[in-house]
N, C-alpha and C positions, 0 to 999 in steps of 0.2 A: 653290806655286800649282798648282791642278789644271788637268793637262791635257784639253783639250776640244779639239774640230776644227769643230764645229758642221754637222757632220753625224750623222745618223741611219744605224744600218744593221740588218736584221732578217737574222738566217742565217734563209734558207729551204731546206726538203731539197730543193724543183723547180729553183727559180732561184737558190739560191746566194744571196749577196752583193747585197738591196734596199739601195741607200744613198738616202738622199736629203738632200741638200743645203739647209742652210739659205739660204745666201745666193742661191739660184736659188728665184722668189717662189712657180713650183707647188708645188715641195717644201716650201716653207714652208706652203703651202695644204696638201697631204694633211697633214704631221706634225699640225698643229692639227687635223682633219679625225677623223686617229684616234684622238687625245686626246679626244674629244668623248664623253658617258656613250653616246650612241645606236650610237656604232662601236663602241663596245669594248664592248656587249650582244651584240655578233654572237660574241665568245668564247663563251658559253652558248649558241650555236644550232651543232647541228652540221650538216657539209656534204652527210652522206651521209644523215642522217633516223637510219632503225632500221635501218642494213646492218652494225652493229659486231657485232648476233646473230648476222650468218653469218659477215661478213669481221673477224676480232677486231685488226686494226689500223686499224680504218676509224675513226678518233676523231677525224680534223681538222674543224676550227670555220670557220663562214662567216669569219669572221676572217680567217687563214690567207689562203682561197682570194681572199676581197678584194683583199687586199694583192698576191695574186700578178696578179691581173686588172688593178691598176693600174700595176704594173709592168711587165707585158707592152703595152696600149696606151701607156705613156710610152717605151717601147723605139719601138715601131712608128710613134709620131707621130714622136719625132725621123728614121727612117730618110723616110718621106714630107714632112718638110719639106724634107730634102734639095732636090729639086722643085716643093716645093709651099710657097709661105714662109706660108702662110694657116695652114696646120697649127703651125707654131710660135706663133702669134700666138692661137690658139682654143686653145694645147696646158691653159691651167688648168682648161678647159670640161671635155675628154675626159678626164684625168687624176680630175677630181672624181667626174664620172659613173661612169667605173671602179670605182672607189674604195666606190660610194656605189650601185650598181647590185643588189646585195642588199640592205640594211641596211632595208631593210620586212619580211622573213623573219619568220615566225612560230615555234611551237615546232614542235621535230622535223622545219624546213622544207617542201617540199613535200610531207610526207604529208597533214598536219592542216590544209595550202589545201586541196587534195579535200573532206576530208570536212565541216568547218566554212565552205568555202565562202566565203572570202578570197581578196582578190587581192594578193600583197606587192608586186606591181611599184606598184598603187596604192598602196599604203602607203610605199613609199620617195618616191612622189611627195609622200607626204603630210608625213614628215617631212623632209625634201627643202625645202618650202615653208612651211612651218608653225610653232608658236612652239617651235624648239626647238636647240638648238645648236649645231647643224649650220648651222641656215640662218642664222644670226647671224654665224659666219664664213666663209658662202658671201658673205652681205651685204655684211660689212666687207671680205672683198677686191676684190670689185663689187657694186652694187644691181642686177646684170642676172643677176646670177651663178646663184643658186638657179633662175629659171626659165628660165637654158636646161640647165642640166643636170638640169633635171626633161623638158623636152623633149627633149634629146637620149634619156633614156630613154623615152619614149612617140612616141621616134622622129617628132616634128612640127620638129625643127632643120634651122634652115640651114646650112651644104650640109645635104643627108642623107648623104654618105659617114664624116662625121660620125658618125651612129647605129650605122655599118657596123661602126665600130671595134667599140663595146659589143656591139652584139647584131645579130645575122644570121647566116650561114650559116658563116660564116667570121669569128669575132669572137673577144676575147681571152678572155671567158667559158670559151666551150666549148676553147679552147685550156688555160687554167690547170684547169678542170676535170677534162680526161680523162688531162693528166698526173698530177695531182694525185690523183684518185681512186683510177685505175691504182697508184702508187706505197701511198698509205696500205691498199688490201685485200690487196695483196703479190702484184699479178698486174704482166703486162705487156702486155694486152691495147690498153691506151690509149696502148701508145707510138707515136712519130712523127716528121718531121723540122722540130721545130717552126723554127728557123730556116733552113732551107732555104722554110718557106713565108713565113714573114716578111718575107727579102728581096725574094720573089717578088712583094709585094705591091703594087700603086699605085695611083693615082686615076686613072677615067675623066674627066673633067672632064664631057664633053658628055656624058653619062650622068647624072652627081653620083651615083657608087658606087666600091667599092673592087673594083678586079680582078685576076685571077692572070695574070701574064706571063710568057709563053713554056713549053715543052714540059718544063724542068725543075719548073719551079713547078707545072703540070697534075700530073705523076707524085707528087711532095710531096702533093698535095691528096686524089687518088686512095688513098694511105698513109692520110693521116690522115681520110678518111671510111670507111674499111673499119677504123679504130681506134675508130671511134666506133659504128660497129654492134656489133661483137665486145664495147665496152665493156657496151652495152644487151643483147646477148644473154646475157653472161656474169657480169657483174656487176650494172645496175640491176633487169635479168626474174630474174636469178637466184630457181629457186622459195621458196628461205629467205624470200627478202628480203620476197618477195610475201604469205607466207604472214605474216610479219612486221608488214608494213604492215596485213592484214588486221584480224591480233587490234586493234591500236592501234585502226584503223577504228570497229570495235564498240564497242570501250571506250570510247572517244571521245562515240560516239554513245549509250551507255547513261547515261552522265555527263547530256549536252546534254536528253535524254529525262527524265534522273529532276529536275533542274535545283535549285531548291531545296528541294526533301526531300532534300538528300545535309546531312550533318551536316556537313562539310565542303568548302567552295569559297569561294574570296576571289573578291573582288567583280568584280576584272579577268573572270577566270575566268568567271565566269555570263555576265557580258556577252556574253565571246567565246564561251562554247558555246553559248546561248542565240540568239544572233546579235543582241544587244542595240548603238547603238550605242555607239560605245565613243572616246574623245578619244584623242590622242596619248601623254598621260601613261598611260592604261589599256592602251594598246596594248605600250610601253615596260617593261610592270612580266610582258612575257607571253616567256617562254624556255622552250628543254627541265630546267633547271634547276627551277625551279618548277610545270612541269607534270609531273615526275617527283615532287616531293613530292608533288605533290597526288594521283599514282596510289599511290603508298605508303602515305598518311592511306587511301584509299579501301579496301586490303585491309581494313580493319576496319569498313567500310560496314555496315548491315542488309541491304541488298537485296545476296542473295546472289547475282544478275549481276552486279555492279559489283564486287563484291567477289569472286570468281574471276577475272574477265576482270583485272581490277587484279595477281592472284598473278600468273595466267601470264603477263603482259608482266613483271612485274619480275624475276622468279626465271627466266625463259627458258623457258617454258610453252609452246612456239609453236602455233600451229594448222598442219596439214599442207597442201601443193598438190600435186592432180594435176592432171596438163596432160589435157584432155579430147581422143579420139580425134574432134572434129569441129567444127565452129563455125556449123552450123548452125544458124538462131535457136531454131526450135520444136524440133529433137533436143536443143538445149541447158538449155532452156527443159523438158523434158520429164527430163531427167536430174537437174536442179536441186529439182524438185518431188519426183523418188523419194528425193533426198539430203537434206531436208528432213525427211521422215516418219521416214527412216532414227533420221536426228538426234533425232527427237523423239521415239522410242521408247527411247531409253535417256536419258531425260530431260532432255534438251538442248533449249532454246528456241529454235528454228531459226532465229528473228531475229535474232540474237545467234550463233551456235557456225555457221552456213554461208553459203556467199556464191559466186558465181558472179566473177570478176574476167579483163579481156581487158588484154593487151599487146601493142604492136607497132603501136599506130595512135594515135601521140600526136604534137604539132606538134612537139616537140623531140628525135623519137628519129632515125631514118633521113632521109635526105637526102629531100626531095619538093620538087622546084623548082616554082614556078607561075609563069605569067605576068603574072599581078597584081599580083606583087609582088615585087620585086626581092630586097629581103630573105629572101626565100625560097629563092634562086638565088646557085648560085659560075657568075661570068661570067670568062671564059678569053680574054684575049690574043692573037693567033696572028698570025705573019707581019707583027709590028709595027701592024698594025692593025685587022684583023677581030677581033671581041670577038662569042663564041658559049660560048651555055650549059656547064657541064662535062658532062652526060652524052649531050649532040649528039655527043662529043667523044670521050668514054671507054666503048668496051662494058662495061667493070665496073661503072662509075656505073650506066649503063644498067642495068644490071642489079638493081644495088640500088634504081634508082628502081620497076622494075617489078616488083620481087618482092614476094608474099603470104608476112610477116612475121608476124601475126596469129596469137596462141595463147590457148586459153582454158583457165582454170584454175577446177579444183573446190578450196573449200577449207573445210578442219574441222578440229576436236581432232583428235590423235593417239587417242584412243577410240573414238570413231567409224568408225575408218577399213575395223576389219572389219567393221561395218553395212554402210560403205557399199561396198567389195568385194564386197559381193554383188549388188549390182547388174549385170545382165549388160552393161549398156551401157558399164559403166565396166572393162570387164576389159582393155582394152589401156591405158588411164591411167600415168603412172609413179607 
């Protein structure tokens, strides 16, 4: 008779040992969940987009980082039911959402939302709700099931500390991420004391948010927000990466441009570069796996942008980034226009081979609290009951909140580049 235990368990390299329990009914909900065609398409999407050109172990799959997201909020609900018995009782809610908090992802993840112009948080709400596997045994384990854990992702659930688990400032996201990331580029920028912030964690009640207690938990937080800038300055700004995203960008966009006069593109495909709409089943048939074939078919295109920009992303062709000596709009603006001409004298179509690109002011990189919006904000504990912002709190925070992060980057072929060194404007550039 073969032995079984009727439990599930994934080796993961962050967290070790996922088990999940059949005979406990959420674990019986994700195992079904990730059985599902729609979950296990996030294998073909990867986590990190185009960073495996710079960082060459950077290959884990939305997949992976799911599984880790759900594991981490089923950790942190059990530790908050402790006190909070509501949290065990809604724990199939947060566990799902977790779970299910990517799974709208497009190809090459958040490069190719920029430039196609997609939103995957709608898209997971879509498959989330919509005729497809997923929501079929969100159904059968409740008919309420599918729309609150599409709410809890568009963050309209009751409580809202709820949402706080998945997404906010301090959510299990950004926690399975910056280990996760950290560990696959072989850096250790993302590291942190992720259970020391863990414990630290509780429910405001009169607030309906998650907050950090006490001055050890403050320090923990302090660690892991100065992990998460170091991660963005070092690895997602890294200029490869940027230069990387670039080429895709173009290529992308020459595809969307030339649209059906390419001899090649399946039908999903036009839709989505097209901006045609497109059903769930079209959306489904869309990964990095199949839009890498279709850049491969494309080396052999006629129209000889598509068909170069198609070589240099496959073969690692990249186009170069220099950081600009200023960010002034019109100096920038005026430097972009001599890099253009540059480009276009040694026959490069400058809509295509250069580009101007800024980082450092995006809603998910550096800590920015506002008062608008709670989720925007790590709210701090103190003396058992005063709860005050973290960077009221931390001169470091403080600091981070107030610092000008913002870098702007020239970018071209590698051919170009002594055209455009002669630019005098650009002679401090790296």
């Amino acid at each position: 008779m073969p032995w079984t235990t009727g439990k599930r368990s994934y080796l993961d390299p962050i967290h070790q040992d996922i088990i999940l329990d059949r005979s406990k009914p959420s674990d019986e909900l994700i195992i079904q969940l990730i059985d599902t065609p729609e979950f296990q398409r996030l294998r073909r999407i990867q986590q990190l987009g185009v960073s495996s050109f710079t960082f060459q172990g950077a290959e884990g799959s939305r997949f992976t980082h799911s599984v880790g997201v759900m594991h981490l909020a089923s950790r942190l609900t059990d530790m908050l039911a402790e006190d909070n018995p509501v949290a065990a009782e809604i724990k199939p809610v947060i566990v799902a959402a977790a779970l299910l908090h990517d799974v709208g992802h497009g190809p090459y993840s958040h490069v190719t939302e920029k430039i196609v112009g997609y939103n995957h948080e709608d898209w997971s709400g879509k498959l989330i709700t919509g005729d497809t596997t997923i929501n079929q045994i969100l159904s059968s384990f409740s008919p309420d099931l599918p729309n609150q854990v599409a709410s809890v992702l568009n963050k309209s659930f009751q409580p809202h500390w709820v949402s706080h688990i998945v997404s906010s400032q301090l959510d299990c996201d950004r926690f399975d991420y910056l280990l996760r990331d950290s560990y696959m580029t072989g850096t250790t920028y993302g590291a942190f004391a992720l259970q020391r912030i863990l414990s630290s964690l509780e429910i405001d009640q009169s607030a309906d948010q998650i907050v950090v207690s006490g001055e050890k938990g403050l320090i923990a937080v302090e660690d892991y927000l100065f992990a998460r800038y170091s991660m963005y300055a070092q690895v997602y700004y890294h200029k490869k990466n940027i230069a990387a995203r670039a080429l895709l960008m173009k290529l992308v966009k020459r595809a969307g441009e030339l649209g059906s006069k390419i001899c090649f593109m399946d039908e999903s495909t036009q839709k989505w570069l097209l901006g045609s709409e497109l059903t769930v089943n079209d959306y489904l048939e869309l990964d990095d796996v199949q839009m890498t074939y279709h850049i491969k078919r494309w080396i052999k295109e006629a129209d000889p942008i598509l068909s170069d920009l198609a070589a240099r992303f496959l073969h690692r062709r990249l186009f170069k980034a220099s950081r600009l000596p200023c960010s002034d709009e019109t100096a920038v603006a005026s430097i972009h226009q001599a890099a253009r001409a540059a480009v276009a004298k040694i026959g490069l179509d400058p809509d295509y081979y250069v580009c101007v690109e800024t980082t450092g002011i995006r809603p998910y990189d550096y800590y920015r609290p506002t008062s608008s919006s709670e989720q925007t904000s790590i709210m701090v504990r103190t003396n058992g009951s005063t709860v005050q912002e973290l960077s009221t709190l931390s001169p470091m925070v403080q600091a981070l909140v107030k610092g000008n992060f913002e870098t702007v980057w020239l970018i071209c072929p590698a051919e170009a580049q002594s055209a455009i060194s002669s630019l005098s404007e650009l002679a401090s550039s790296q």
